[in-house]
N, C-alpha and C positions, 0 to 999 in steps of 0.2 A: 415573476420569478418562480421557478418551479421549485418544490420540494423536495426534498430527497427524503426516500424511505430509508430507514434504517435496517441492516440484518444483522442480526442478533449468531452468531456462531457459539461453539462452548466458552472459547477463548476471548472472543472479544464483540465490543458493538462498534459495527462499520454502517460507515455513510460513503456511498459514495462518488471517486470525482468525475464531477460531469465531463471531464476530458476523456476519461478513458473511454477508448475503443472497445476493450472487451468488458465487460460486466461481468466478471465469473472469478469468482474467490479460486484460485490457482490452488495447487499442492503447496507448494516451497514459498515461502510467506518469512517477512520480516519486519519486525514491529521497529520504529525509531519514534525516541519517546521528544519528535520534535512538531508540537501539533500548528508549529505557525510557518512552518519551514517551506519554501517553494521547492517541489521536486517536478521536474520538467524530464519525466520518465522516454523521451524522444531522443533526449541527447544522452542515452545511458548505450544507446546502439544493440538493444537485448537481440538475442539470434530467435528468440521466442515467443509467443505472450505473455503479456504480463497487465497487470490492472492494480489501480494504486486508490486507496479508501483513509478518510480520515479514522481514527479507531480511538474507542477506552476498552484499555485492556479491565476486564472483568475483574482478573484475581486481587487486582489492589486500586482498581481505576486509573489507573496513570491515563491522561489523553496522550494520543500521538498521532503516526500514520502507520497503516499497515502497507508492505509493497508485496503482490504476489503474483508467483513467475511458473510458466507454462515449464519452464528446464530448471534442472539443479544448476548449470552452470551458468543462469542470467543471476541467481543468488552471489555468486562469487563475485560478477562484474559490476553489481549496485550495491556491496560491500565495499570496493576497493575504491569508487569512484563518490561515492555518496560523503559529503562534505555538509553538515549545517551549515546556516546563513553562520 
């Protein structure tokens, strides 16, 4: 089983998913504080990149996931469609 490093940002510490195609903390980022939650970022249809990292948000710890997106408008479309288990 491989590791995952951790990257420490100011905002938050990410781990990330070995699914993801891109590796690269994106601009436009959205924390959901649901850290057991399956998100199958494929069937979201983003026009963009995007790359999806489990995360604790630093300021208070909360666990979650971080989603972040190459467009401002892939933010609107994994807001709208983005459902916890």
């Amino acid at each position: 089983m491989a590791t995952a490093k951790s990257i420490d940002t100011g905002d938050y510490k990410l781990f990330p998913s070995p699914r993801n195609v891109h590796r690269v903390i994106f601009e436009h980022q959205v924390f959901v504080p649901y850290p057991y939650a399956l998100i199958v970022m494929d069937e979201f249809y983003f026009k963009g990149c995007y790359s999806l990292f489990s995360a604790c948000r630093l300021s208070d710890g909360k666990m979650g996931q971080v989603a972040t997106f190459e467009l401002a408008s892939d933010v609107d479309i994994f807001n709208k469609k983005f459902t916890p288990d």
